[in-house]
Structure formats: C-alpha cells, structure tokens
C-alpha positions in Angstrom: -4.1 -11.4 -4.5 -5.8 -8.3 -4.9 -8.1 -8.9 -7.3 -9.1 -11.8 -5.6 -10.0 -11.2 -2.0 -13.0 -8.5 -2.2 -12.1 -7.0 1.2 -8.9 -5.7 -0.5 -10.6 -3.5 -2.7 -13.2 -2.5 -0.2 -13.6 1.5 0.6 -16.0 3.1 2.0 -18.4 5.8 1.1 -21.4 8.1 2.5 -24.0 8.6 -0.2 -27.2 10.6 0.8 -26.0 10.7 4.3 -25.6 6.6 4.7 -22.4 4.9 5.0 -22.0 2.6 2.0 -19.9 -0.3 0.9 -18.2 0.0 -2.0 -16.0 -3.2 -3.8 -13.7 -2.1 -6.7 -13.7 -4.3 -10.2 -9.7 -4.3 -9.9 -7.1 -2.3 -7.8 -3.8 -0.5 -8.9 -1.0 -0.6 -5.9 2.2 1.7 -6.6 4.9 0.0 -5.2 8.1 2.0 -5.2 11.4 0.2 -5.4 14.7 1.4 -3.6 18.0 -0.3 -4.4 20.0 -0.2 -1.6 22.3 -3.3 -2.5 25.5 -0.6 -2.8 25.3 0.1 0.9 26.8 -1.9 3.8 24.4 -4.4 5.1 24.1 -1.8 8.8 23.3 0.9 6.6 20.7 -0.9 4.5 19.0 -2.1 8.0 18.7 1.7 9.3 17.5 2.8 5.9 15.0 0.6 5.2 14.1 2.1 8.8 14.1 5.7 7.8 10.8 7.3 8.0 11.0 8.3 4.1 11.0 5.4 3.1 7.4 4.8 4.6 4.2 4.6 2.8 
C-alpha cells in the first residue's frame, strides 16, 4: 500500500528557502512486533495501552 499511494511517501523539505514537495521511489516502515499471547486477555488490553508500546 505504500508504495502505491504517493501521499504515503510524501515529506517535505525547504530548499533555498522554499518549501518543497518531495515523493520517495519506495518507503521502509519498521514495524515492531510484541507477543503478548502468554498474558491474560485484561492484561494484554492494558498493555497494548501502555505508553511504551507507542510509536
């Protein structure tokens, strides 16, 4: 999906001054993964909650 909507891979940059759009070839997301299937269902809700777990 990425690599195929443009406004995905969109930044922005200021060259000389002027605010330019910039539109990546291809993006690289790291998406971390956290196993929490050997906790209790209550505990897996509040830690999927738990602000280290954020971005």
């Amino acid at each position: 999906m990425r690599d195929r909507y443009e406004t995905l891979r969109t930044t922005f940059v200021v060259v000389e001054g002027d605010l330019v759009q910039v539109i990546a070839p291809s993006l690289t997301i790291p998406v971390s993964v956290i196993d929490l299937r050997h906790l209790p269902a209550t505990e897996r809700e509040a830690e999927t909650r738990h602000p280290k777990n954020r971005f």
